[in-house]
ZAMARGU-4260 file (C-alpha; in steps of 0.2 Angstrom, whole numbers, plus 5000, padded with zeros to 4 digits):
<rodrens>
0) 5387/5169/4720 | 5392/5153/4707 | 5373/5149/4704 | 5382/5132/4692 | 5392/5129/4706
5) 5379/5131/4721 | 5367/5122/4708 | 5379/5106/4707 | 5384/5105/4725 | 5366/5104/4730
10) 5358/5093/4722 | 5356/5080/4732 | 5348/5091/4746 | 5335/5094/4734 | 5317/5087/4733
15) 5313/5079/4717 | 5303/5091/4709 | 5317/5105/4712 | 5330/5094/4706 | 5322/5092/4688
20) 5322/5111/4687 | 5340/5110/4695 | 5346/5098/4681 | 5337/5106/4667 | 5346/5124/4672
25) 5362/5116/4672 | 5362/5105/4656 | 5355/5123/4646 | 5359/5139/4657 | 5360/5151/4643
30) 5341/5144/4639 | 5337/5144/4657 | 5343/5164/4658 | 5329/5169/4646 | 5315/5159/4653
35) 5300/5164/4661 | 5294/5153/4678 | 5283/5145/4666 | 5294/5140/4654 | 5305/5132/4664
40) 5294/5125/4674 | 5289/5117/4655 | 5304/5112/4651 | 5306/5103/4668 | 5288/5096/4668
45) 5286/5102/4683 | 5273/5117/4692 | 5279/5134/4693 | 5278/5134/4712 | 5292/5118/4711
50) 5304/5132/4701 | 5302/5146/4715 | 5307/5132/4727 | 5321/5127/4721 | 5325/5148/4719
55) 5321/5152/4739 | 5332/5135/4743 | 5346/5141/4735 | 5345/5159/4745 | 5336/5169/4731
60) 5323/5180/4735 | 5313/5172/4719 | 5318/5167/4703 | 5317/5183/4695 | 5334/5187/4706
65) 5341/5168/4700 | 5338/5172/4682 | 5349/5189/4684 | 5362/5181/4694 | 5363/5167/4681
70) 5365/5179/4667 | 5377/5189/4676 | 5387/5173/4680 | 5387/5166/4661 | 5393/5182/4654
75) 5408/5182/4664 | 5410/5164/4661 | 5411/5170/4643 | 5424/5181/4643 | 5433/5171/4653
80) 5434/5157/4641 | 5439/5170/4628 | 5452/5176/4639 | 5461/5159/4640 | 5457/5155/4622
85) 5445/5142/4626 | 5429/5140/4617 | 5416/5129/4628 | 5420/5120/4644 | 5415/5103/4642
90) 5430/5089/4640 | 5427/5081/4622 | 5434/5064/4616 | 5439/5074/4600 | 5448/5085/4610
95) 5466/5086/4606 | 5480/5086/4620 | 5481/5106/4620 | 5461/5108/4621 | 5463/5095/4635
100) 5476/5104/4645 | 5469/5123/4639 | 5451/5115/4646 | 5460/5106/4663 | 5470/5123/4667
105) 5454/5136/4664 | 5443/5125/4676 | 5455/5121/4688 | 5461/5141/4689 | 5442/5147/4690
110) 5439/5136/4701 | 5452/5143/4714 | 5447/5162/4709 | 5427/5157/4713 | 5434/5148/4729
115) 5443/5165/4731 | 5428/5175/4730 | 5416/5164/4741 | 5426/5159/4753 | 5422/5168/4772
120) 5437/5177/4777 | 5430/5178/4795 | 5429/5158/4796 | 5447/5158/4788 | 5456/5170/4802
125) 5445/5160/4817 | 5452/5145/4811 | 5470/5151/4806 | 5471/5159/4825 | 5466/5143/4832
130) 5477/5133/4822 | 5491/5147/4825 | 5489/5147/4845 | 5495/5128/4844 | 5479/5119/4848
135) 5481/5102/4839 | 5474/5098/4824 | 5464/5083/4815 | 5460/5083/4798 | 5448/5071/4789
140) 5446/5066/4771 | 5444/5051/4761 | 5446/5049/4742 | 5454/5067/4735 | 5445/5075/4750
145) 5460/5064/4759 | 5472/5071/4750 | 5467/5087/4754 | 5467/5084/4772 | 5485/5075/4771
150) 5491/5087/4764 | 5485/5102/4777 | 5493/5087/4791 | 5509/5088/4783 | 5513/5106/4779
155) 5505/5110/4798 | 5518/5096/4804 | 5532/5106/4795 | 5532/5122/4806 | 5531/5110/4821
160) 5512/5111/4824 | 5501/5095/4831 | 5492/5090/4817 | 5486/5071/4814 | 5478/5064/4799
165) 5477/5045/4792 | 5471/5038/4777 | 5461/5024/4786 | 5444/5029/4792 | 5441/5019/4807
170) 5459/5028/4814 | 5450/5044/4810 | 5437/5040/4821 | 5446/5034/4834 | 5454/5053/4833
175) 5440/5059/4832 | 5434/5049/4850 | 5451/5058/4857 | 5448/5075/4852 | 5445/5088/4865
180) 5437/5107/4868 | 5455/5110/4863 | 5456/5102/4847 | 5454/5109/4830 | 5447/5096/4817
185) 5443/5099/4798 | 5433/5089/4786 | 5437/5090/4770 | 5422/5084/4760 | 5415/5092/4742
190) 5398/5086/4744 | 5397/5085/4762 | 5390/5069/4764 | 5404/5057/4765 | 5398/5045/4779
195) 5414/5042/4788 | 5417/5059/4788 | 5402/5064/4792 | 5404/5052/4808 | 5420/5056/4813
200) 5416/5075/4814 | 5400/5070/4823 | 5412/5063/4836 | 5422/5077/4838 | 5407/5089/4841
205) 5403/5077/4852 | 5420/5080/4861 | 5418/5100/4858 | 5432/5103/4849 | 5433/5116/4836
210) 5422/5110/4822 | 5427/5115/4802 | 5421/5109/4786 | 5427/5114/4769 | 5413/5111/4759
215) 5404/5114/4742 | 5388/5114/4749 | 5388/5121/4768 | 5369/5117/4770 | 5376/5099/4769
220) 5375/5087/4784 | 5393/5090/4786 | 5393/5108/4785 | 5378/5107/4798 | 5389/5103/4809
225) 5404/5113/4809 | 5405/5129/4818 | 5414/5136/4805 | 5410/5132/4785 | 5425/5138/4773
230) 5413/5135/4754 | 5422/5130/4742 | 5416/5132/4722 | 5419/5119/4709 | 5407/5110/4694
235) 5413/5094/4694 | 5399/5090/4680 | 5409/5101/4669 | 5424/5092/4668 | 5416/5075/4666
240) 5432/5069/4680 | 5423/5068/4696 | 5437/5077/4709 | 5451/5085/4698 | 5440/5104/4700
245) 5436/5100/4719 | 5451/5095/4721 | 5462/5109/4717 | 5450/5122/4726 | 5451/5111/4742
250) 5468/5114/4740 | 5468/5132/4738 | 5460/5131/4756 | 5473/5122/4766 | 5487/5135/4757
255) 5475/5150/4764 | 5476/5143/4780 | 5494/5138/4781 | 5500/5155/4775 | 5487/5163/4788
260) 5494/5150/4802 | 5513/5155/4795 | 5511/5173/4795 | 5503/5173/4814 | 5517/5161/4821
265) 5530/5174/4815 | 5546/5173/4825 | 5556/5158/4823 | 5547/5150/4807 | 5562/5152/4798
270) 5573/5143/4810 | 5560/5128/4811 | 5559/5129/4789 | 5577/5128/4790 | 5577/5111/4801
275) 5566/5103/4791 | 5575/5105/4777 | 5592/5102/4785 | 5583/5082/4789 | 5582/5079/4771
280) 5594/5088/4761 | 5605/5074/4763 | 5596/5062/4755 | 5594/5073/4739 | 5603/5065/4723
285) 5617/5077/4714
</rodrens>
């Protein structure tokens, strides 16, 4: 498990005591992987009990089992940064353009290989056989959650699926309001708690369609209600540029389920490729 990640994603499910303890662990985790219950609790002038809290909220059996999975986690963190010749993760304004892009490219690419390891495969081949079987599709984003879920519309749309998506909210809900137990809609939010989205999805389980939410925090309202949760992993802290980790792990998703949705449809996928191709080729500049 990415405790950072988990850590950043659910902070604002957290009571105020357990999110001082959340905060004090993510500005200092190698301090935080030494401490004692009590120091932490010090540090975050909070009481001990506050600190097993926020442990059991996160799914740990107690602290004890945070603090090893913390350690375990910031050791690989370390030699990964060694690995791509990066020596601390935080953007600096005295970065120059190759620390910059070194820096972008390491967060960007962990944050795909965590979403990689999180992610529930089961949730991923429900999803990809319904999508595959032709039900149509809705997707729901705003912000770089929207791209996310454009971008999932139009490469669904390129092998001939139904798959809807607009960039204005009210027409997402008015989707939403037309959905059906045939339907298969996907929300794309990081925090999973964007309102509109939260709203249209609400709608559509309303409708019993086939509920997804690809999420950084599937105890979020959002993930709540999906009947399948595809987590994602990203620190947006880190990068001190709110959406560009989420961002690239969202997409990661919609590749894992357009390759899953392209191998089941098989027979004739070329054939369609080919025709979408053959509409634009002509319009390409020598």
């Amino acid at each position: 498990m990415d405790v950072l990640g988990t850590l950043s994603a659910a902070r604002p499910r957290l009571r105020p005591a357990e999110l001082r303890v959340a905060v004090a662990i993510l500005e200092d985790p190698e301090t935080a992987a030494g401490a004692t219950v009590a120091a932490l609790a010090e540090q975050a002038q909070v009481s001990q009990a506050s600190v097993v809290r926020l442990a059991h909220a996160l799914g740990y059996s107690g602290f004890p089992e945070l603090r090893v999975t913390l350690t375990q986690e910031l050791a690989r963190r370390a030699m990964e940064l060694e690995r791509s010749a990066v020596g601390h993760g935080r953007i600096d304004v005295a970065d120059d353009l190759s620390e910059v892009v070194a820096k972008l490219a390491f967060h960007e690419a962990r944050s795909i290989e965590q979403t990689a390891r999180l992610i529930d495969p089961d949730a991923l081949d429900a999803v990809s056989a319904a999508i595959a079987d032709g039900r149509p599709t809705l997707t729901l984003g705003v912000g770089a959650s929207g791209l996310a879920a454009m971008d999932m519309t139009s490469k669904l749309q390129r092998i001939g699926l139904a798959s809807v998506f607009s960039p204005d909210t009210h027409l997402q809900l008015t989707h939403a309001a037309l959905t059906s137990p045939e339907s298969v809609v996907i929300a794309f939010s990081f925090s999973g708690r964007t309102g509109e989205v939260h709203r249209a999805l609400s709608l559509a389980r309303e409708r019993r369609a086939l509920t997804v939410a690809v999420t950084g925090d599937p105890l979020s309202p959002i993930g709540a209600l999906a009947d399948h949760v595809l987590t994602i992993s990203a620190r947006e802290d880190e990068l001190r540029a709110a959406a560009l980790a989420s961002r690239m792990a969202q997409l990661a998703v919609v590749d894992f389920l357009f390759v899953l949705v392209a191998q089941r449809r098989g027979s004739g996928l070329d054939d369609i490729l080919e025709q979408t191709r053959a509409a634009v080729r002509d319009l390409r500049m020598d």
